[in-house]
N, C-alpha and C positions, 0 to 999 in steps of 0.2 A: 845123443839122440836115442828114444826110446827104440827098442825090439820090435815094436809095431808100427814104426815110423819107417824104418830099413827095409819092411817087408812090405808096405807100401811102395815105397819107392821102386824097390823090384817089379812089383806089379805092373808098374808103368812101363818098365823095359824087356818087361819076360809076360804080356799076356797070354802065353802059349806052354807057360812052366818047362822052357829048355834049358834054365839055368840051373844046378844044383850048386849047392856050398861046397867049395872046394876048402877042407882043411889043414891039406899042405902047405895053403898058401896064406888064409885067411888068420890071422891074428887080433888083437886087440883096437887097432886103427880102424882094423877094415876088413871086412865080407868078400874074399872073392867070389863068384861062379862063376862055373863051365860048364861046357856043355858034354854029354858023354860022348867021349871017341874025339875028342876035338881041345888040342892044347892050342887055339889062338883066337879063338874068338873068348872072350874074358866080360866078364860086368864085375868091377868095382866098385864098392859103396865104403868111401874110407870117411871114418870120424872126422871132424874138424870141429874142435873143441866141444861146448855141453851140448849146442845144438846144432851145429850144422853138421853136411855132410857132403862131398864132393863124389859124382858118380861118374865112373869113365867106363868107353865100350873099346874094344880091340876088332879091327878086321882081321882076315885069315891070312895077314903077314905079322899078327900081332900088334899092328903099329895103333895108336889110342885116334879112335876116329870122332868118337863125342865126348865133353865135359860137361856135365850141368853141375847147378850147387845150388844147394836146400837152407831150409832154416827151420828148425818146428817150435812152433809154439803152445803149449798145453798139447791140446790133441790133434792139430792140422800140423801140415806140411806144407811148406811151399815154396815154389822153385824160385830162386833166386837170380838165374843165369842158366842160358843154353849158349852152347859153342859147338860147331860141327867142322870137323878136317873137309878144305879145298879139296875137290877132285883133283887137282895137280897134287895134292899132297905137300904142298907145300903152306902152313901157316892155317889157322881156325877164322871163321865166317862164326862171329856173335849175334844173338836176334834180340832184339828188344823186346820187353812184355805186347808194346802194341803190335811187336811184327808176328807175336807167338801167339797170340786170338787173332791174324788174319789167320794162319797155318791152320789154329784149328777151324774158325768156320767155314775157311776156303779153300780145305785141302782135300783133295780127291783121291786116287788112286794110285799117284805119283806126282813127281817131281815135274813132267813135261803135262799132267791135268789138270795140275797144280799152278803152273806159270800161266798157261792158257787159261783158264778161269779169271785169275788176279787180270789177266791183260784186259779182260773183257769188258771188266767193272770199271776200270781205272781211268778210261774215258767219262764214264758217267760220273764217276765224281767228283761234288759243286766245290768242296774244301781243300786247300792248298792244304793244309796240315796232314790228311789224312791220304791226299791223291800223292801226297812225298814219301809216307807210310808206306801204301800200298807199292810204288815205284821200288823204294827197297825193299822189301820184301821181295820183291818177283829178281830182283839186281842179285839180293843174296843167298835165294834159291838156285838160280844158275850156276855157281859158284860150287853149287855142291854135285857128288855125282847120284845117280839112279836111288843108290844102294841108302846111301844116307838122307836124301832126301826123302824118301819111305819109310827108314826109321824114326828118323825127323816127324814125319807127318803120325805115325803110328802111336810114338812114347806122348809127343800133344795131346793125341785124343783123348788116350788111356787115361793121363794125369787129368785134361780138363773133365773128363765125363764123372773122376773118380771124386773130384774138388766139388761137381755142382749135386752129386748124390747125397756127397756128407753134409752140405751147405743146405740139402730139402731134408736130412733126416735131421740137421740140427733146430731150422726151423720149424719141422713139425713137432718135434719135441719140446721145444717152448713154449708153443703154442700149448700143447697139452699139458706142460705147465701153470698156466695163466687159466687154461679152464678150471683144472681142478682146485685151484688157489681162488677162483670168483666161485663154484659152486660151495667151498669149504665156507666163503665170507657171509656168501646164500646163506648158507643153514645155520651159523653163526646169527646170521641177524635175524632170521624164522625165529631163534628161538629165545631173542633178546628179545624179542616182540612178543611172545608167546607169554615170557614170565610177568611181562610189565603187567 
């Protein structure tokens, strides 16, 4: 995976730049950071193979509380899988793409804004598929504690805000493509016209 792909990824999980590269630890697989003054809380970004990449976070007992996995293609990234550690601590709570665009359009402040929100809509909606959706979602939010449901909701936004930026700089940039390629065809034809 590209240098600017890993540094993306971070971004998602460090809007706040508290993670620096830790090179005691960080090797050829994988990027650790840490945070200064602080050996347990950890962000991972370990290679897996040309293009993906597997991201894990540690709470302040060290133990790994998220896993996601990436994949890039040319110049995007994108997430393949979120997994987030049970507040028992016992075993990872997986969310689905459709459950990880409820999160971001319906995530709020937290985990208990977050559930209350989803509960309010889910009455109102007419679709079995989506009202089973939204049912899990709020099922596998509960599952999680405070801490991580906030993370949860935070690395979402970061990544989806960061997806729909590149997704309007890529489209405006073809666009302005496609101008300059029709005014080029313009003057092209002005002047096939002009010699006849």
């Amino acid at each position: 995976m590209k240098r600017e792909h890993i540094e993306k990824i971070k971004g998602y999980y460090d809007s706040r730049g508290e993670y620096k590269k830790n090179s005691q630890y960080s090797c050829e697989q994988g990027i650790v950071y840490t945070k200064a003054g602080d050996n347990a809380h950890w962000l991972v970004i370990e290679q897996k193979g040309e293009i993906g990449a597997e991201v894990r976070q540690t709470d302040d007992t060290g133990r790994i509380t998220a896993r996601d996995t990436y994949g890039s293609v040319r110049n995007t990234v994108k997430c393949t899988g979120i997994s987030r550690q049970k507040e028992s601590g016992k075993g990872m709570v997986r969310f689905s793409p459709d459950e990880i665009n409820l999160i971001y359009q319906f995530g709020g402040e937290g985990k208990r804004d977050t559930v209350d929100t989803l509960k309010s809509i889910e009455p109102r909606i007419a679709d079995e598929l989506t009202k089973r959706i939204v049912g899990r979602t709020i099922q596998k939010l509960s599952l999680l504690s405070e801490n991580s449901s906030s993370e949860l909701i935070s690395s979402t936004k970061n990544r989806k805000l960061a997806e729909r930026d590149s997704s309007i700089r890529n489209r405006l940039a073809k666009a302005g493509e496609h101008v300059r390629k029709s005014k080029i065809d313009r003057d092209k034809n002005r002047k096939n016209n002009i010699a006849l």
